[in-house]
C-alpha positions in Angstrom: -23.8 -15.6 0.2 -25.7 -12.6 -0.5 -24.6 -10.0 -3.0 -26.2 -7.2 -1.3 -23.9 -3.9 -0.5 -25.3 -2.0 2.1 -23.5 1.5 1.9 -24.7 3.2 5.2 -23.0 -0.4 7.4 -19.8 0.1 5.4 -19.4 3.9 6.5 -20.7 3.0 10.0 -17.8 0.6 10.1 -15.5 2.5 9.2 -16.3 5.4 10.6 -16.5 3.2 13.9 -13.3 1.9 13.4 -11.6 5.8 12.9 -13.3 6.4 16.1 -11.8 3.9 17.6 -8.2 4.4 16.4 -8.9 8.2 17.5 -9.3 7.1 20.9 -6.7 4.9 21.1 -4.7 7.7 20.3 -6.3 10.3 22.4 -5.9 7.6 25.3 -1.9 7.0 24.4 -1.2 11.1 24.3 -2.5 11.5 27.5 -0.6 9.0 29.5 2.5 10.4 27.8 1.4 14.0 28.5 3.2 15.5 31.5 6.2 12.9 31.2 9.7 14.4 31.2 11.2 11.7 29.0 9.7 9.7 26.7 11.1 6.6 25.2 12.1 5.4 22.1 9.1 2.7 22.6 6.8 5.0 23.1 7.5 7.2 20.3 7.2 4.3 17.9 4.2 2.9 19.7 2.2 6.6 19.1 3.7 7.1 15.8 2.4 3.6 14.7 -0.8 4.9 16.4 -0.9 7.9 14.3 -0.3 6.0 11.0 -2.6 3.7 11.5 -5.4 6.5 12.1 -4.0 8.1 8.8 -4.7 5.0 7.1 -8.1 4.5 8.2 -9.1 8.1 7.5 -7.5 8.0 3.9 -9.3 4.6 3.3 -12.8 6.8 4.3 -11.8 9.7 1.8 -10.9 6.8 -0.8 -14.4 5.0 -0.6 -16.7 8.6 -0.4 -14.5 9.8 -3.3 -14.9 6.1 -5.0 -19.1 6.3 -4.2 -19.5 9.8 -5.2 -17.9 9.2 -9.1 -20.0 6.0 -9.3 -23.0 7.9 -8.1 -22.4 10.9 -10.6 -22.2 8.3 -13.2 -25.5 6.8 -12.6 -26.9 10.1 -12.4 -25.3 11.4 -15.6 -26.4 8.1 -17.5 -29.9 8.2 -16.4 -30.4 11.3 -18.2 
């Protein structure tokens, strides 16, 4: 098991993965758009959507937050 941390595969994960959640969403907000009624289902289906973008977004702003401290750190340290 390697204990290498590549930085630049992390974000393009989960910057891949908010991409994908966005379409998703995109995708479910257009087949509702236009409809008179729209179920109880389906309002729970694109409001779990939605979360679940939230939480991958928040997750993003929680690691660039968590990376930039650590990097300050090293940078205040080294001098």
């Amino acid at each position: 098991m390697s204990a290498d941390f590549n930085v630049n595969a992390a974000f393009s994960s989960i910057l891949q993965a908010i991409q994908t959640r966005e379409d998703e969403l995109k995708t479910s907000m257009s087949d509702l758009e236009g409809e008179q009624q729209i179920s109880d289902q389906e309002m729970l289906r694109l409001q779990f959507q939605v979360n679940q973008y939230n939480v991958f977004l928040e997750t993003a702003s929680t690691i660039t937050k968590a990376l930039t401290d650590q990097a300050k750190q090293m940078a205040q340290r080294s001098n």
